[in-house]
C-alpha positions as CSV (number, residue, x, y, z in Angstrom):
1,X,-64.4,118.8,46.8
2,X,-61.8,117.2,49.6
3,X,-62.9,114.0,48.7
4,X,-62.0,114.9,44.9
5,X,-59.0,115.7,45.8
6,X,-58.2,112.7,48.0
7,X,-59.1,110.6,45.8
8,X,-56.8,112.2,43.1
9,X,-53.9,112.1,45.4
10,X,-54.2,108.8,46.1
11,X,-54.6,107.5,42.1
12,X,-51.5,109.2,41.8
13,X,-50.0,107.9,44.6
14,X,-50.9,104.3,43.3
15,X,-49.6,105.3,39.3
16,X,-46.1,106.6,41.4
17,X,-46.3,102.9,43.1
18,X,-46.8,101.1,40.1
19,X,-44.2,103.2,38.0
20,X,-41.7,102.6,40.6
21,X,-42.2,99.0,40.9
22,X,-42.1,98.8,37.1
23,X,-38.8,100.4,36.9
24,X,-37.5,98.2,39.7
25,X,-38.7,95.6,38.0
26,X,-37.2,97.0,34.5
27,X,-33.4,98.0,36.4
28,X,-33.6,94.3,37.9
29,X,-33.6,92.8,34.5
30,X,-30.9,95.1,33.2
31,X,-28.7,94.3,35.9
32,X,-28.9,90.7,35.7
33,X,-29.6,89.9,32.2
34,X,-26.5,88.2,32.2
35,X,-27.1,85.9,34.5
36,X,-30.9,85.3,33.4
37,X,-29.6,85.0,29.7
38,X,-26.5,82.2,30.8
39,X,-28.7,80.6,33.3
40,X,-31.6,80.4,30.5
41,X,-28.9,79.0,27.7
42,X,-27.2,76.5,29.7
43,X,-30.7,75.1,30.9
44,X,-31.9,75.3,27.6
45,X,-28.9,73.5,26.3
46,X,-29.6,71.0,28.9
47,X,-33.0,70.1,27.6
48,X,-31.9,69.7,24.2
49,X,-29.8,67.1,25.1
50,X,-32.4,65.2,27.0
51,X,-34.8,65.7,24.9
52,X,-32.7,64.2,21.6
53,X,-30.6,61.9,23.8
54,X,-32.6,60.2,25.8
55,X,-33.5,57.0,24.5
56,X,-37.2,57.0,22.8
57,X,-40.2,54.6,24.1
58,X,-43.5,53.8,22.8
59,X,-46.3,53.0,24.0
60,X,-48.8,49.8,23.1
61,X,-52.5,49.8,24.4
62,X,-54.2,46.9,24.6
63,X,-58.2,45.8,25.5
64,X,-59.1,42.6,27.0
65,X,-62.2,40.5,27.4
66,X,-62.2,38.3,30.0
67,X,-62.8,34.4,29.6
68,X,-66.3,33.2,29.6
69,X,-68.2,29.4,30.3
70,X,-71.8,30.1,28.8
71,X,-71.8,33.3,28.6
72,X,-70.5,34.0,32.2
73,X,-67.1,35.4,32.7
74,X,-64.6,33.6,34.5
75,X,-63.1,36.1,36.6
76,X,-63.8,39.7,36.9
77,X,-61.5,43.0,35.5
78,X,-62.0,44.3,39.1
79,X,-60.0,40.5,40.5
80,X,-57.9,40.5,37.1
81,X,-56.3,43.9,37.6
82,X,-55.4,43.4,41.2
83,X,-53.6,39.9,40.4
84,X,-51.8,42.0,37.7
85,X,-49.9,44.3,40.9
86,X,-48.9,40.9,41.9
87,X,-45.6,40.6,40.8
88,X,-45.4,36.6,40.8
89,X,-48.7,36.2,38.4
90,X,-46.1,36.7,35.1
91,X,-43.8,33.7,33.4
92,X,-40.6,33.7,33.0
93,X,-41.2,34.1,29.7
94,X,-42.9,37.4,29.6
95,X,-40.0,39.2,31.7
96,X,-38.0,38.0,28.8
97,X,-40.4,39.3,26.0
98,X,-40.5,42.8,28.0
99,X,-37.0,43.1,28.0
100,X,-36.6,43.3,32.0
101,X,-35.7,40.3,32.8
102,X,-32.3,41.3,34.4
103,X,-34.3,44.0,36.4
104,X,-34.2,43.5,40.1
105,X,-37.5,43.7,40.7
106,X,-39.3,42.6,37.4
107,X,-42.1,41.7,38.6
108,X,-43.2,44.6,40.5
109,X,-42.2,46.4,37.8
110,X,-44.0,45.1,35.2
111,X,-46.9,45.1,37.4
112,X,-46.3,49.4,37.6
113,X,-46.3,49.8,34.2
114,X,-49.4,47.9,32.9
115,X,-51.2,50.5,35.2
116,X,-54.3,47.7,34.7
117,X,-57.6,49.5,34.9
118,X,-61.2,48.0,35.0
119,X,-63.9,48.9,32.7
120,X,-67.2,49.6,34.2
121,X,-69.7,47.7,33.9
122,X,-67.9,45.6,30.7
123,X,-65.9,42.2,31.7
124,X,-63.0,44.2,29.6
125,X,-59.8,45.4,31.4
126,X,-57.5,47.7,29.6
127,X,-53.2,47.7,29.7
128,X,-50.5,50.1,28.7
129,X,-47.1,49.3,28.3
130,X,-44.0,51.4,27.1
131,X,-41.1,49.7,25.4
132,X,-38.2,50.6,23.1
133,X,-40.1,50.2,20.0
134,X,-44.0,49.1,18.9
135,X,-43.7,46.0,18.3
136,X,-41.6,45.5,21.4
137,X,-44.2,46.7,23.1
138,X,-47.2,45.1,21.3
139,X,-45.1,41.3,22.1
140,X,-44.9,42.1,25.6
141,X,-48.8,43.0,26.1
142,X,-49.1,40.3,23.9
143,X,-47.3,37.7,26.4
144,X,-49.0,39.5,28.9
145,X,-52.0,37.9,27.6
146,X,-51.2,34.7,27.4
147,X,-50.7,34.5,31.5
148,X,-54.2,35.6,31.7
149,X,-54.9,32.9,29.5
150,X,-52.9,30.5,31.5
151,X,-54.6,31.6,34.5
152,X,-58.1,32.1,33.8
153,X,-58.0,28.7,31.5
154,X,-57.0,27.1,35.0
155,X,-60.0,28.8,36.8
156,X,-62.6,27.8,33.9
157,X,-61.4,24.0,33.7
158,X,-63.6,22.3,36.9
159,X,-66.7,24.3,35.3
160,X,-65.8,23.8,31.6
161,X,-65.6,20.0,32.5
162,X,-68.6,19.6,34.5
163,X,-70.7,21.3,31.3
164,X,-68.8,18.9,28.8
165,X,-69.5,16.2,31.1
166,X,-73.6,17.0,30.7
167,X,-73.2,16.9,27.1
168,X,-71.4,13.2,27.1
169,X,-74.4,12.2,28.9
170,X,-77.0,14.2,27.4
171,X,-75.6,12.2,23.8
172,X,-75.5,8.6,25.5
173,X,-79.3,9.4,26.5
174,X,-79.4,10.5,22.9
175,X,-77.9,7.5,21.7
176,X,-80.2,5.0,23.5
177,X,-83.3,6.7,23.0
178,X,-82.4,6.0,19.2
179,X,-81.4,2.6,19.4
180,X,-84.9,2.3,20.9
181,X,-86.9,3.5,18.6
182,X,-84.5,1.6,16.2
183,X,-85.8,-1.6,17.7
184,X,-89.3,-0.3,17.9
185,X,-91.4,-2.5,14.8
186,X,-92.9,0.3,13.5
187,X,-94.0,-0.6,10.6
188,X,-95.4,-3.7,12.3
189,X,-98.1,-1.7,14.0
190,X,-101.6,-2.7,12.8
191,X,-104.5,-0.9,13.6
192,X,-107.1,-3.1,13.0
193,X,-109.5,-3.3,16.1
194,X,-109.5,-6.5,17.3
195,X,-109.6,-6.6,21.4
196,X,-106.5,-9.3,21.4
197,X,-104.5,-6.8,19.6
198,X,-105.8,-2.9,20.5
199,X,-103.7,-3.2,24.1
200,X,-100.5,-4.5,22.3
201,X,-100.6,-1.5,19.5
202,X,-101.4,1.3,21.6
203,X,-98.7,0.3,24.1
204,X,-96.2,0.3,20.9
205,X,-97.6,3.4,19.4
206,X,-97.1,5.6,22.9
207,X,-93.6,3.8,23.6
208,X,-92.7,5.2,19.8
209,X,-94.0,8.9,20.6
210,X,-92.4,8.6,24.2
211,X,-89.0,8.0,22.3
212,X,-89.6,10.6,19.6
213,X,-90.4,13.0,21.9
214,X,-87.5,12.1,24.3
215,X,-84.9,11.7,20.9
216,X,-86.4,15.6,20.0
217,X,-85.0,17.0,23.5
218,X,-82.2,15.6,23.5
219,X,-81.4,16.8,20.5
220,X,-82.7,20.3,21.4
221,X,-80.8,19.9,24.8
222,X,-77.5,19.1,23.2
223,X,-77.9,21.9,20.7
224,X,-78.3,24.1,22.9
225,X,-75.4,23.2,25.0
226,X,-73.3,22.9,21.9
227,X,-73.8,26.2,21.3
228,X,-73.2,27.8,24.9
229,X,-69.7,25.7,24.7
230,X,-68.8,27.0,21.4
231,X,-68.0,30.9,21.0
232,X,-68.9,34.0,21.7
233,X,-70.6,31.9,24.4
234,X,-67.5,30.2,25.7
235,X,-64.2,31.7,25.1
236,X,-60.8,31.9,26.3
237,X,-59.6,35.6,27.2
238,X,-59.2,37.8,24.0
239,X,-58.5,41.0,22.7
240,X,-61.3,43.2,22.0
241,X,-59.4,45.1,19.3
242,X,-55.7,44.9,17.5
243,X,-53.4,46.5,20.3
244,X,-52.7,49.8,19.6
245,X,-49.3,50.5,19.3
246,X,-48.5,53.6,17.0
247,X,-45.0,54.4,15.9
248,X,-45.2,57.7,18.2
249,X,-42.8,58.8,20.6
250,X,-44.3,58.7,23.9
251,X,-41.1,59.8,26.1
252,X,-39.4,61.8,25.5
253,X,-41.7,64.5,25.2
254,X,-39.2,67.1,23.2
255,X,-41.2,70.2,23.5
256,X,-42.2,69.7,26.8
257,X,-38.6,69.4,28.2
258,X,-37.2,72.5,26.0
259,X,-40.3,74.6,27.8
260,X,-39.7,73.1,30.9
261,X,-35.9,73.6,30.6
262,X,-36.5,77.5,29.3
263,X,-38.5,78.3,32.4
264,X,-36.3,76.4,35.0
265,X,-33.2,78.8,33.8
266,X,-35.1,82.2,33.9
267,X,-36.4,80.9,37.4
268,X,-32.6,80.1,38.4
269,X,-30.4,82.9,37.0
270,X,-33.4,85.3,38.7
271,X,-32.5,83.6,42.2
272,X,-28.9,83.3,41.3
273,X,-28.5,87.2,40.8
274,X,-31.3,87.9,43.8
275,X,-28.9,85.7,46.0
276,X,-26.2,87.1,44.8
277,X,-27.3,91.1,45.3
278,X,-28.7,90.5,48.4
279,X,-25.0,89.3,49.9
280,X,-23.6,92.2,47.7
281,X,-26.3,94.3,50.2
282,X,-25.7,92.5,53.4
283,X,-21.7,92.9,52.9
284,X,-22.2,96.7,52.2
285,X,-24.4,97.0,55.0
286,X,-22.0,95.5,57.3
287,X,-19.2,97.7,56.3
288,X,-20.6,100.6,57.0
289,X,-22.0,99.7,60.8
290,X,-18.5,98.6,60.9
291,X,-17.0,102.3,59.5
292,X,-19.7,103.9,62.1
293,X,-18.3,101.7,65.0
């Protein structure tokens, strides 16, 4: 029975707590609405004009496959996207395309907001960029790719020209197994068996099959190496897909700011009037130890 009644004592000890803290809580708000409600308007004021002034940006996206020799990449997204932090890998000309040329530090810039990033296990690196329109943004991803192209075209030329140098030679050995055969008297052959002339024709009839055999892979040789020059095989650095470059806002973002702005002016006129009845308080306090001394 006690412990009944403890236990109701102290429920309504806890429902007194809570009610009194409520109405704390309640008288707080009464006291300072105006400083909550001026604090919340002039933040919230504030946010609308960053949100509808600030100048708007969008955003281009932009997939790239790496170069390729025969079906093997030239460099890899991994070594691609760490050249791209390097502020000296861009022209000239791309600062100008991506409108920063005059900034101080272009380069480094430019590196920032590519924010490369390698795709695993695929030779394709993907690049964002944010510029003052779409298509302003699309050219400068755009020139962008053309220095990879620069660069990885200067990486691919010792091994492009080694492969083009096997063809050349694989199509002279071409050319004189023909001419040959060419000179070969076929149709001179004669079969009939006579000892003086068996040796003669069989040593003719197995030069001609040497040559057709020879003139057969060549042919299949140089085919096949055609074909691993030529693309998919062998390519220069492309897109994967159109860059994506949608005429959406990507900064500012309006109703983000307004929350943002809403919450950071209840927060402040809440400290404001806290600050400011707590040195109401302390001043109160003072004068009266002072009225007692």
């Amino acid at each position: 029975m006690q412990n009944t009644e403890t236990k109701e004592t102290s429920f309504i000890n806890n429902d007194r707590g809570e009610r009194s803290g409520l109405s704390e809580i309640i008288q707080f708000a009464k006291e300072g609405k105006y400083w909550i409600i001026s604090s919340t308007v002039t933040c919230f004021i504030l946010g609308v004009a960053i949100a509808f002034l600030t100048p708007p940006t969008y955003e281009a996206v932009a997939s790239i496959q790496m170069a390729s020799i025969t079906s093997k990449d030239v460099d890899t997204p991994v070594v691609v996207a760490e050249k791209l932090k390097l502020p000296s890998y861009y022209s000239e000309q791309t600062f100008k395309v991506c409108q920063i040329a005059e900034h101080p530090t272009a380069g480094r810039y430019l590196s920032k907001e590519l924010r490369p990033t390698a795709i695993k296990n695929a030779s394709i690196i993907n690049l964002r960029f944010r510029g003052q329109s779409p298509s302003k943004a699309q050219r400068c991803l755009e020139s962008v790719l053309a220095d990879i192209r620069k660069d990885q075209a200067t990486l691919a030329k010792p091994a492009l020209e080694i492969k083009q140098a096997e063809l050349r030679a694989l199509e002279l050995k071409l050319e004189a197994s023909e001419a040959l055969k060419a000179q070969l008297p076929v149709k001179n052959i004669d079969f009939v068996f006579d000892n003086s002339k068996i040796s003669g024709s069989a040593l003719l009839l197995a030069t001609l099959i040497t040559a057709e055999n020879d003139i057969r892979n060549l042919r299949s040789q140089i085919s096949d190496l055609k074909i691993a020059l030529s693309e998919p095989q062998t390519k220069q650095a492309s897109l994967v897909a159109p860059i994506y470059a949608p005429n959406i806002e990507a900064e500012p973002q309006k109703l983000l700011i307004l929350l943002a702005s809403v919450f950071a002016g209840l927060v402040l006129g809440i400290l404001i009037f806290a600050t400011k009845k707590s040195i109401i308080a302390n001043g109160a306090r003072l004068n009266r130890t002072h009225s007692t001394d």
